[in-house]
Structures are given as structure tokens and as C-alpha cells.
PDB file with SEQRES, HELIX, SHEET and CRYST1 records, atoms N, CA, C and O in Angstrom:
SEQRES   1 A   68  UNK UNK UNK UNK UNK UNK UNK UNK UNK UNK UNK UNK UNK          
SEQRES   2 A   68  UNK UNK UNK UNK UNK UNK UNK UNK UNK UNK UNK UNK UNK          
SEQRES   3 A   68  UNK UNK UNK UNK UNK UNK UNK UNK UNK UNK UNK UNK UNK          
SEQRES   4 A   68  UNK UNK UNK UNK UNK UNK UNK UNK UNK UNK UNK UNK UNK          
SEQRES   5 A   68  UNK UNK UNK UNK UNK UNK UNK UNK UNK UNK UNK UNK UNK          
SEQRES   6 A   68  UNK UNK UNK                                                  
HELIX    1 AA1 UNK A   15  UNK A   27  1                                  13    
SHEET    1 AA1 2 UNK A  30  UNK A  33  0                                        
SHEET    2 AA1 2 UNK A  38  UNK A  41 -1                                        
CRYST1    1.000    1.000    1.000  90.00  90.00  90.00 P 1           1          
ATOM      1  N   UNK A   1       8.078 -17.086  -5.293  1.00  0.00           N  
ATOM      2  CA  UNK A   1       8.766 -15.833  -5.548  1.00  0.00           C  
ATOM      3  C   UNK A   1       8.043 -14.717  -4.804  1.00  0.00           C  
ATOM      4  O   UNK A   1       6.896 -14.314  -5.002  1.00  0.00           O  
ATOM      5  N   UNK A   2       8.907 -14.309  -3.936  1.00  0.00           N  
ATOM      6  CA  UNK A   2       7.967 -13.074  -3.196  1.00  0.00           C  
ATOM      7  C   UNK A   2       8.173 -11.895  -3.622  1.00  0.00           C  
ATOM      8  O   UNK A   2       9.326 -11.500  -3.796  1.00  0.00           O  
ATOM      9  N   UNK A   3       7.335 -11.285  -3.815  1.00  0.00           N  
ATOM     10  CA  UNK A   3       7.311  -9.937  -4.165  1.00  0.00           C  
ATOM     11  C   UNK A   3       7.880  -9.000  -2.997  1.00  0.00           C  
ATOM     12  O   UNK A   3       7.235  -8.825  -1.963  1.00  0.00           O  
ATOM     13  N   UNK A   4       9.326  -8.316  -3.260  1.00  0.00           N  
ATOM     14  CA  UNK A   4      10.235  -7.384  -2.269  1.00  0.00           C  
ATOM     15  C   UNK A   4       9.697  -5.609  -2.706  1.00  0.00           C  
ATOM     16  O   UNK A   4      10.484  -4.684  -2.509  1.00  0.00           O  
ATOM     17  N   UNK A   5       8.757  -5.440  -3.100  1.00  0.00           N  
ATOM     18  CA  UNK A   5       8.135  -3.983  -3.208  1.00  0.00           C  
ATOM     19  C   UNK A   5       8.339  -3.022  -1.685  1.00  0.00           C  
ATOM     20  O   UNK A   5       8.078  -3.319  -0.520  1.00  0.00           O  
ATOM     21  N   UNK A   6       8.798  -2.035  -2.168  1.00  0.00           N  
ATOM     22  CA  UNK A   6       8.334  -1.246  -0.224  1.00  0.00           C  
ATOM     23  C   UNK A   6       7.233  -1.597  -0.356  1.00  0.00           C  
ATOM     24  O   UNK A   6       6.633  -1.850  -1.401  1.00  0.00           O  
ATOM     25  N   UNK A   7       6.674  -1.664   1.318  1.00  0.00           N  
ATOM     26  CA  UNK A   7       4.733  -0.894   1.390  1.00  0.00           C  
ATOM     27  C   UNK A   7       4.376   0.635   0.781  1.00  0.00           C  
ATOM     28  O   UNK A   7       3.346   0.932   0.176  1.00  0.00           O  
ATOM     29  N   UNK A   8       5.294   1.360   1.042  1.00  0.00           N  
ATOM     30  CA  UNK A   8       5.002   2.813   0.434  1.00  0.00           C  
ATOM     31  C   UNK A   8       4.908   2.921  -0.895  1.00  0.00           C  
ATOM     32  O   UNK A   8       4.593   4.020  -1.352  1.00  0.00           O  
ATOM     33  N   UNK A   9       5.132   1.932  -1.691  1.00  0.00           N  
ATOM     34  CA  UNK A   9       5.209   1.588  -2.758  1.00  0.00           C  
ATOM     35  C   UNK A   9       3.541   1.032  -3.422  1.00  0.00           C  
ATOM     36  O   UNK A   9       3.175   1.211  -4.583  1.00  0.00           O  
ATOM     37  N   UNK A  10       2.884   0.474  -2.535  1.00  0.00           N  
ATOM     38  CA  UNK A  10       1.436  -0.210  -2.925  1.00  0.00           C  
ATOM     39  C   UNK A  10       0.502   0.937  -2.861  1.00  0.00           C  
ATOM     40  O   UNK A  10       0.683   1.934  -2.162  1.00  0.00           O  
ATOM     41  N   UNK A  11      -0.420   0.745  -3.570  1.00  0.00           N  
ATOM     42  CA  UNK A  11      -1.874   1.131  -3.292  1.00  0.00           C  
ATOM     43  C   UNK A  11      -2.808   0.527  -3.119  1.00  0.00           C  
ATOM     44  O   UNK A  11      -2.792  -0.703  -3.154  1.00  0.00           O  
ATOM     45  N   UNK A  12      -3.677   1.097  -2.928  1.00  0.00           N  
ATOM     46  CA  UNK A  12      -5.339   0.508  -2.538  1.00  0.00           C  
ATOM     47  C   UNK A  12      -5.957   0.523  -4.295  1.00  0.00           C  
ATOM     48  O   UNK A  12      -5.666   1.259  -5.239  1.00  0.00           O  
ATOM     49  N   UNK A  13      -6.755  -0.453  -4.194  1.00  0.00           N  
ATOM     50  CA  UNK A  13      -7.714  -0.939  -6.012  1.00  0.00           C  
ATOM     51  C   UNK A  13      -8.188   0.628  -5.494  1.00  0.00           C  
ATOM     52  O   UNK A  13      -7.281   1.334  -5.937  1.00  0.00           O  
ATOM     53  N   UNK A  14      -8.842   1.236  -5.009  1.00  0.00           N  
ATOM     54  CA  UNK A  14      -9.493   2.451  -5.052  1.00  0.00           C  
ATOM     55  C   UNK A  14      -8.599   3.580  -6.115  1.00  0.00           C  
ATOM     56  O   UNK A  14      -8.967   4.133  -7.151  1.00  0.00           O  
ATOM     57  N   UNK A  15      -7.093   3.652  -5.258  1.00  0.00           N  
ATOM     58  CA  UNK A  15      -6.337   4.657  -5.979  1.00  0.00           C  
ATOM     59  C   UNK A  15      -5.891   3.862  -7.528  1.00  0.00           C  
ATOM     60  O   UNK A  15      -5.317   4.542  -8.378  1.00  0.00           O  
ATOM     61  N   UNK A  16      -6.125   2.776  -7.727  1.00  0.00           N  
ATOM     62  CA  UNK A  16      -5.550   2.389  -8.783  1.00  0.00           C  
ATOM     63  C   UNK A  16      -6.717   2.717  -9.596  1.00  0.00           C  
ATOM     64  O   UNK A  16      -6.438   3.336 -10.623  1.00  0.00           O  
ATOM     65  N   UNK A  17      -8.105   2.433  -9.380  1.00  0.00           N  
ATOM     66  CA  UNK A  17      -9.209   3.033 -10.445  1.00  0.00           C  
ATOM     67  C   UNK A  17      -9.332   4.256 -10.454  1.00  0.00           C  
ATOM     68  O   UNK A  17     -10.236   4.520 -11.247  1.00  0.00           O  
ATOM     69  N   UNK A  18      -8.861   5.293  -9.946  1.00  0.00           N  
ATOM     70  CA  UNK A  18      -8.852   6.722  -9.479  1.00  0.00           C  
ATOM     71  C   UNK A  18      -7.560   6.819 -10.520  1.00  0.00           C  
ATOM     72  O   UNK A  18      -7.758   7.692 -11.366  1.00  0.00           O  
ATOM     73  N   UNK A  19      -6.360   6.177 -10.657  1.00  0.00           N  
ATOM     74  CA  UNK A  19      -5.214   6.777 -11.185  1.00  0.00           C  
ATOM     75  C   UNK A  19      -5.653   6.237 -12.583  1.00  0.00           C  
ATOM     76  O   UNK A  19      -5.237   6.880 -13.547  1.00  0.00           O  
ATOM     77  N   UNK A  20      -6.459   5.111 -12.838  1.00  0.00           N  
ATOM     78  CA  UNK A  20      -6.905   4.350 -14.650  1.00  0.00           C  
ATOM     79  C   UNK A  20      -7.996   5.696 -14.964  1.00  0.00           C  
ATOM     80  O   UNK A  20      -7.696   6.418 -15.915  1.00  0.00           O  
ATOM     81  N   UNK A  21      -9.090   5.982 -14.267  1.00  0.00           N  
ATOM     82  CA  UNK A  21      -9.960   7.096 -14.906  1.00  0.00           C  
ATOM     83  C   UNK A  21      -9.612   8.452 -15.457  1.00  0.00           C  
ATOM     84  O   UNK A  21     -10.055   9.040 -16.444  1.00  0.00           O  
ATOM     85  N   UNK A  22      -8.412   8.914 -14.277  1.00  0.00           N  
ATOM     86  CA  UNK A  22      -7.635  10.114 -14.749  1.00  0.00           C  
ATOM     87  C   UNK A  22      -7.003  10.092 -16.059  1.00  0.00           C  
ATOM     88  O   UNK A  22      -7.364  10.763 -17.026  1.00  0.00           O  
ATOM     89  N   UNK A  23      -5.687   8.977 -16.003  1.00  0.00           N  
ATOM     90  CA  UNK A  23      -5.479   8.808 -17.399  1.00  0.00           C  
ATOM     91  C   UNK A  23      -6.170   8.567 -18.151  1.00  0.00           C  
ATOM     92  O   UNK A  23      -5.881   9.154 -19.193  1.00  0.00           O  
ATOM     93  N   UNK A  24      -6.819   8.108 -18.211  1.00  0.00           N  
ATOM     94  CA  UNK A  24      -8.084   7.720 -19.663  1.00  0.00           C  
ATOM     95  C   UNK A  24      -8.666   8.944 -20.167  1.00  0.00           C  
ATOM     96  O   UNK A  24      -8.728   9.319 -21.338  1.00  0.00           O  
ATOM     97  N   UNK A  25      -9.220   9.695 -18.783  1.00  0.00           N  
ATOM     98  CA  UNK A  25      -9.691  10.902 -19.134  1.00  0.00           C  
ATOM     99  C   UNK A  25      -8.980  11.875 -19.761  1.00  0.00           C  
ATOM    100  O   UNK A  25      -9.467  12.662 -20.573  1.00  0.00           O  
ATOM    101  N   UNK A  26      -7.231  11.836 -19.225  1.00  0.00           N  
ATOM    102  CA  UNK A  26      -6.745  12.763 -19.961  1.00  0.00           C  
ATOM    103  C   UNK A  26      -5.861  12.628 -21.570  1.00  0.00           C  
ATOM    104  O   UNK A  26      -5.250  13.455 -22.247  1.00  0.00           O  
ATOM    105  N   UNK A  27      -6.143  11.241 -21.734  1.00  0.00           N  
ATOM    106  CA  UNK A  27      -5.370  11.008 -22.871  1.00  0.00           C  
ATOM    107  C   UNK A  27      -6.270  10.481 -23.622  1.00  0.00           C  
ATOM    108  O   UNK A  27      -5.788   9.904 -24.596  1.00  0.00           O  
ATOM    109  N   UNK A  28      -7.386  10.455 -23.548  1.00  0.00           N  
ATOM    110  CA  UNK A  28      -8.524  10.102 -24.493  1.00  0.00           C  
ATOM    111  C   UNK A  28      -9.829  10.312 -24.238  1.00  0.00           C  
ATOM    112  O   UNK A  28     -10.730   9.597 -23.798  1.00  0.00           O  
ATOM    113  N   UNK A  29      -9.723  11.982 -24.778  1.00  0.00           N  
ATOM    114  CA  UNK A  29     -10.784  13.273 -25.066  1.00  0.00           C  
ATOM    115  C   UNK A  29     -10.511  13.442 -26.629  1.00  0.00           C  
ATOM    116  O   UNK A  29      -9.434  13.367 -27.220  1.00  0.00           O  
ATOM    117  N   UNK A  30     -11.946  13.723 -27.195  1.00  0.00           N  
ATOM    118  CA  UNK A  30     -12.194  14.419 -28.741  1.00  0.00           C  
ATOM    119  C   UNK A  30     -11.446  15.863 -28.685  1.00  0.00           C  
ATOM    120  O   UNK A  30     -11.659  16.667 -27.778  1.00  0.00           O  
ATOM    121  N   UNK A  31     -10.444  16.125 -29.880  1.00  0.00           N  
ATOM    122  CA  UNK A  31      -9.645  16.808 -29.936  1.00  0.00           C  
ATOM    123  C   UNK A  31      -9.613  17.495 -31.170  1.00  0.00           C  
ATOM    124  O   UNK A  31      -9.434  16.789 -32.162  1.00  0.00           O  
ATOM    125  N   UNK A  32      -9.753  18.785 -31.346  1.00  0.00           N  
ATOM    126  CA  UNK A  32     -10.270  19.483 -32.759  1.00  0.00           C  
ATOM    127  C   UNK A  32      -8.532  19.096 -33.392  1.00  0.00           C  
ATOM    128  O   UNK A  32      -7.493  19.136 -32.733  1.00  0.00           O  
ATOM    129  N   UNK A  33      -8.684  18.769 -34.722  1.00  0.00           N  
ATOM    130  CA  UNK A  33      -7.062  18.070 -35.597  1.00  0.00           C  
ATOM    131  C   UNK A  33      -7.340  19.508 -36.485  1.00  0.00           C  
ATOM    132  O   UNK A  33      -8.404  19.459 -37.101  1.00  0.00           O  
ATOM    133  N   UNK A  34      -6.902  20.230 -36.583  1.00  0.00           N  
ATOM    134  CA  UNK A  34      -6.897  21.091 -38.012  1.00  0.00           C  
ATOM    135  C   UNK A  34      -6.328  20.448 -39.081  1.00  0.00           C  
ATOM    136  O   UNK A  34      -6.798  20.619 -40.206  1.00  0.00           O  
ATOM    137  N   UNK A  35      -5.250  19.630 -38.868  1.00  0.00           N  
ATOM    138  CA  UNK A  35      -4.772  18.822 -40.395  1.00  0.00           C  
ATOM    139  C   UNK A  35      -5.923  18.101 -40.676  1.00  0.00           C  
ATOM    140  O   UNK A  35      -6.095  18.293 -41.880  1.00  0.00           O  
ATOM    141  N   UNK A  36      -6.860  17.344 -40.248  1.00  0.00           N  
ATOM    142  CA  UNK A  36      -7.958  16.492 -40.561  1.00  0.00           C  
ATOM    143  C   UNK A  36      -8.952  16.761 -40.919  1.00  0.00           C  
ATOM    144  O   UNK A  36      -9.620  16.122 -41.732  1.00  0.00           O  
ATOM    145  N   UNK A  37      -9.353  18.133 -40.181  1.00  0.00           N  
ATOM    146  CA  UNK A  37     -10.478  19.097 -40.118  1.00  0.00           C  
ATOM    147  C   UNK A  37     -11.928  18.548 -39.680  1.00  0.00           C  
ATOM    148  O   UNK A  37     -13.038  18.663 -40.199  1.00  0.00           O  
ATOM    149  N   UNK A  38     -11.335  17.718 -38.177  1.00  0.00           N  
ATOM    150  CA  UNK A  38     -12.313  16.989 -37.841  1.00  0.00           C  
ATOM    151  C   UNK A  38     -11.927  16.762 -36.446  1.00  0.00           C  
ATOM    152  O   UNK A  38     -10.762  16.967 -36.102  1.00  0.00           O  
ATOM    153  N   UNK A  39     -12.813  16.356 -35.616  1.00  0.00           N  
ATOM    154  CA  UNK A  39     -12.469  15.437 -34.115  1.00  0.00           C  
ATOM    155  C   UNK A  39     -12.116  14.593 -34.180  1.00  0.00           C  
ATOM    156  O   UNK A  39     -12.503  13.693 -34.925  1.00  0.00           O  
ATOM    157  N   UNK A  40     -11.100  14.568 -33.292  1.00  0.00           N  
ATOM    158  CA  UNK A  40     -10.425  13.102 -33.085  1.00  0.00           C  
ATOM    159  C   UNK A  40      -9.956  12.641 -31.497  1.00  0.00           C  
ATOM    160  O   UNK A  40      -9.801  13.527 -30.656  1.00  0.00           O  
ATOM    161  N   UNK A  41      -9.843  11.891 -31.312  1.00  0.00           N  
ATOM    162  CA  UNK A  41      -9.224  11.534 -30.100  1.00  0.00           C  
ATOM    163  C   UNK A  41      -7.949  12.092 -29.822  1.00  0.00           C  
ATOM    164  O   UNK A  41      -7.170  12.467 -30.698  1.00  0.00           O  
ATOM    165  N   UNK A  42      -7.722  12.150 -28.503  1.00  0.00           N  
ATOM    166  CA  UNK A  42      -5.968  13.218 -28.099  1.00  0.00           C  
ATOM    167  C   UNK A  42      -5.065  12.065 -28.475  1.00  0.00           C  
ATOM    168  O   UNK A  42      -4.019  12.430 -29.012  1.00  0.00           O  
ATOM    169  N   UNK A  43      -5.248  10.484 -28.290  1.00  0.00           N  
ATOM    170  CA  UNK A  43      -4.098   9.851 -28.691  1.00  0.00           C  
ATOM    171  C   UNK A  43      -4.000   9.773 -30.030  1.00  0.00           C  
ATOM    172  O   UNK A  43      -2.942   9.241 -30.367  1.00  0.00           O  
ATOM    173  N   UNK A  44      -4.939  10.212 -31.242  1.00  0.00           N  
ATOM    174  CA  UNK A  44      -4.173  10.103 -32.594  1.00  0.00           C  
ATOM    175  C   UNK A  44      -5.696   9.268 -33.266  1.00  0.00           C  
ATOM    176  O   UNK A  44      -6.096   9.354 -34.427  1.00  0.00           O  
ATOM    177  N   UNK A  45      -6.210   8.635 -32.354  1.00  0.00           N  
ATOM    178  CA  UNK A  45      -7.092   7.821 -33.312  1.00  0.00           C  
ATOM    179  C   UNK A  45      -8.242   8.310 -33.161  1.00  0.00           C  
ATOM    180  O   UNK A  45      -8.667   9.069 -32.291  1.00  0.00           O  
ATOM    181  N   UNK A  46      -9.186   7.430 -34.838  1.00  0.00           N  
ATOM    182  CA  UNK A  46     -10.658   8.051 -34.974  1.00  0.00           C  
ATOM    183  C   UNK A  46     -11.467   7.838 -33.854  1.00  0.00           C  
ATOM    184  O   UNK A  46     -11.447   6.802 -33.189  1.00  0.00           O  
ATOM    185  N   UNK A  47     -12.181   8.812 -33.637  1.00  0.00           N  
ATOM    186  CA  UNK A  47     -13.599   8.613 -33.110  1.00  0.00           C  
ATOM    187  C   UNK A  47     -14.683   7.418 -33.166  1.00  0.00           C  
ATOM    188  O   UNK A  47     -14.911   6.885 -34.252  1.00  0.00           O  
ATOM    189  N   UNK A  48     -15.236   7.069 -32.197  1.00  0.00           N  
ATOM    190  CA  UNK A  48     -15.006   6.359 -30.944  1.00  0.00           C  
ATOM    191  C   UNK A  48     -13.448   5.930 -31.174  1.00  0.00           C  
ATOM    192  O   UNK A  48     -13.013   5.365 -32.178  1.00  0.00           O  
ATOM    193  N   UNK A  49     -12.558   6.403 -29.793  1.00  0.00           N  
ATOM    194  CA  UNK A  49     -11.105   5.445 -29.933  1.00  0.00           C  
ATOM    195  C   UNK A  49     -11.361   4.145 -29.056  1.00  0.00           C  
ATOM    196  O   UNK A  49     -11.616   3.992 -27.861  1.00  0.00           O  
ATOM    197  N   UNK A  50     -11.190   3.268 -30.121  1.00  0.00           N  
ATOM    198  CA  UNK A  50     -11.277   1.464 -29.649  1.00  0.00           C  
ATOM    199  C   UNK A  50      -9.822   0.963 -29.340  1.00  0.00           C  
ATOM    200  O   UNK A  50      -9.566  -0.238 -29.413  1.00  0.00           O  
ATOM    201  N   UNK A  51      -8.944   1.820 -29.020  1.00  0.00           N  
ATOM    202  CA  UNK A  51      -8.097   1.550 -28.711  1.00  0.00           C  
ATOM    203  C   UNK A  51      -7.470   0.646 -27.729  1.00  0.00           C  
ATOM    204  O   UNK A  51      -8.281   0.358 -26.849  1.00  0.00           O  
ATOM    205  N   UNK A  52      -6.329   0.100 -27.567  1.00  0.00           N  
ATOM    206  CA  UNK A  52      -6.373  -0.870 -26.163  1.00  0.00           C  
ATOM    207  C   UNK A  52      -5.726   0.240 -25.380  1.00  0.00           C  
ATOM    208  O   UNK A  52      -4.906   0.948 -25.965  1.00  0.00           O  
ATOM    209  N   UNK A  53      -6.071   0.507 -23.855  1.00  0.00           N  
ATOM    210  CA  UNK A  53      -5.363   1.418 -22.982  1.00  0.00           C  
ATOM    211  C   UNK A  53      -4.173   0.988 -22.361  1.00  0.00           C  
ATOM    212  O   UNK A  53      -4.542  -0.028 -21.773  1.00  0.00           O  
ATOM    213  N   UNK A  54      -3.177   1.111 -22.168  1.00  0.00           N  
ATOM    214  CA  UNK A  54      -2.649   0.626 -21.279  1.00  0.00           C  
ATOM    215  C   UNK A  54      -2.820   1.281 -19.927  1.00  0.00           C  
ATOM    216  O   UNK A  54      -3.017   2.491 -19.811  1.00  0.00           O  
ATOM    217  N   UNK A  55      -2.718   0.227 -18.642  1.00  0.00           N  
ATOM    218  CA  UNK A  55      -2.709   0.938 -17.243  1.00  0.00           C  
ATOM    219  C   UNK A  55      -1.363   1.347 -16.989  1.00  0.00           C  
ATOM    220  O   UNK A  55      -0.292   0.903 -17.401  1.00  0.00           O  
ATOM    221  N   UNK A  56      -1.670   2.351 -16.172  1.00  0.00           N  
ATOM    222  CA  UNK A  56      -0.379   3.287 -15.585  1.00  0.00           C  
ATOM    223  C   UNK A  56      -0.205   2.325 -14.170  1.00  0.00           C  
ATOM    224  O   UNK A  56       0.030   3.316 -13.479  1.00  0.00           O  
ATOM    225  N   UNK A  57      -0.151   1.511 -13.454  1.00  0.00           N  
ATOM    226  CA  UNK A  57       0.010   0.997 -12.331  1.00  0.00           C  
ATOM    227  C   UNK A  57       0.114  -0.727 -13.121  1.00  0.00           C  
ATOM    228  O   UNK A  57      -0.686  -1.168 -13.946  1.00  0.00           O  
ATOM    229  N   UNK A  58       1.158  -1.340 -12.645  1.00  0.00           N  
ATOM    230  CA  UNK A  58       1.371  -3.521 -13.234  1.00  0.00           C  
ATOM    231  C   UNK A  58       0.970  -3.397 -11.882  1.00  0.00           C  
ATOM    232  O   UNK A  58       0.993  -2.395 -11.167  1.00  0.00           O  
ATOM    233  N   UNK A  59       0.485  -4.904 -11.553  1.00  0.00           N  
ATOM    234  CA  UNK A  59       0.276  -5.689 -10.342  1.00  0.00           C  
ATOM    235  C   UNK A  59       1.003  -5.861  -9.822  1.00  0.00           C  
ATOM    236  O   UNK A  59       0.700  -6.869  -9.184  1.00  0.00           O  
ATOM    237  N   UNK A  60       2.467  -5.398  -9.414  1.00  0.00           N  
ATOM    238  CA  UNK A  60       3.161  -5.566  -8.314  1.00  0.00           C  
ATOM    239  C   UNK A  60       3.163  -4.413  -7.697  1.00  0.00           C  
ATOM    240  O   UNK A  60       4.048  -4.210  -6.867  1.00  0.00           O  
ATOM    241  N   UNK A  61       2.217  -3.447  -7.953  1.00  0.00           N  
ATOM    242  CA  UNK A  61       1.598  -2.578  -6.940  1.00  0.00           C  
ATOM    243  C   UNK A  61       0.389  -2.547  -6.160  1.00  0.00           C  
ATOM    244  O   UNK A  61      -0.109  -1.718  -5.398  1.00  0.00           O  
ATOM    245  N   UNK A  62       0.009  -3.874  -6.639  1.00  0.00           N  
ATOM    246  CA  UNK A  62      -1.608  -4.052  -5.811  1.00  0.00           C  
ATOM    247  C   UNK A  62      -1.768  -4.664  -4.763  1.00  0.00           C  
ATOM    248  O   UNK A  62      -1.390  -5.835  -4.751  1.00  0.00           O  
ATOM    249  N   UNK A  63      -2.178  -4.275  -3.934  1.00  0.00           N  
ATOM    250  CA  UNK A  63      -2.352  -4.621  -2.934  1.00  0.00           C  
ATOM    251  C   UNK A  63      -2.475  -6.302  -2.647  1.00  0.00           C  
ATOM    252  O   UNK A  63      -3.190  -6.887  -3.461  1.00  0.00           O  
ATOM    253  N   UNK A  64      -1.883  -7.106  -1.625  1.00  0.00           N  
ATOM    254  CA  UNK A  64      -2.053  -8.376  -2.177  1.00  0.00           C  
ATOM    255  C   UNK A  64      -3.193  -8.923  -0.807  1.00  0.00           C  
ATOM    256  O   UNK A  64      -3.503  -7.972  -0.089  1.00  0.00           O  
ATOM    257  N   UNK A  65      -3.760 -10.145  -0.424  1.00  0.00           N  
ATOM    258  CA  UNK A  65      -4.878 -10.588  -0.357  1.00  0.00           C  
ATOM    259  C   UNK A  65      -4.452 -10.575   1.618  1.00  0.00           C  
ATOM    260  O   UNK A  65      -5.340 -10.543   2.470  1.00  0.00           O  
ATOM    261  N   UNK A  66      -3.259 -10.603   1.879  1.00  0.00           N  
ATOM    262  CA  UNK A  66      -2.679 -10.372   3.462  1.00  0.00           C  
ATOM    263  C   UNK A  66      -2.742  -9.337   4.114  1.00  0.00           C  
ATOM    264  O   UNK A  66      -2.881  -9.161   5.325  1.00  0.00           O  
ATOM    265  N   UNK A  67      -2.613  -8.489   3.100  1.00  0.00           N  
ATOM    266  CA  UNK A  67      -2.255  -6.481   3.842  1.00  0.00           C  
ATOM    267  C   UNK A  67      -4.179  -6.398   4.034  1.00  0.00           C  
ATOM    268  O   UNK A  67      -4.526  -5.587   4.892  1.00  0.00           O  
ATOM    269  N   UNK A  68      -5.040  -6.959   3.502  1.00  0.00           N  
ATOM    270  CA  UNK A  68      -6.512  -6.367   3.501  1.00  0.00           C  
ATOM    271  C   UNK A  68      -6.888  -7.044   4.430  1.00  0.00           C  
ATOM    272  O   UNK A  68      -8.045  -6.943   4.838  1.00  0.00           O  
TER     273      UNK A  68                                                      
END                                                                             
């Protein structure tokens, strides 16, 4: 099964750890809750959030082992 993606469509692992740190960073920062009256994480959960992340980029945007 071949993968029919444009090329303009792929990235480099560089921009894909560049686009996972951003999100992480911006959706899971300590966040003053006034209903709680405490810090919490921006997605909702306690401090440390052990949450599972999901990535913003699936593997049919990664670069595959021919284009490198």
C-alpha cells in the first residue's frame, strides 16, 4: 500500500519535534483555576499532568526512509 501524500505535505522529524514541543508547551503549562484555588495544568488535570499527549502530526507525514 503506498502512501499517495503530496511531498508538500511531509516534514522533516526536526519540524515534527519542533511542532510536539510547541504543543506540549502550549497546552500543558500550570494554570492558576480560581474554582480550585490552586494550580493546575491548562488541559484540566492535577499537577504533575501524567497525562497521555496526543501528537499533532500521524506518520503519514513523516518523512519515509527514500526521500533522506
Amino acid at each position: 500500500m503506498r502512501d499517495r501524500t503530496s511531498p508538500w505535505r511531509r516534514v522533516t522529524y526536526d519540524q515534527y519535534l519542533i511542532a510536539v514541543a510547541m504543543t506540549l508547551a502550549r497546552r500543558h503549562r500550570p494554570a492558576w483555576s480560581w474554582r480550585k484555588w490552586s494550580w493546575n495544568c491548562r488541559c484540566g488535570a492535577e499537577l504533575p499532568c501524567r497525562s497521555r499527549h496526543r501528537i499533532p502530526i500521524n506518520r503519514g507525514h513523516w518523512p519515509t526512509e527514500e526521500e533522506q
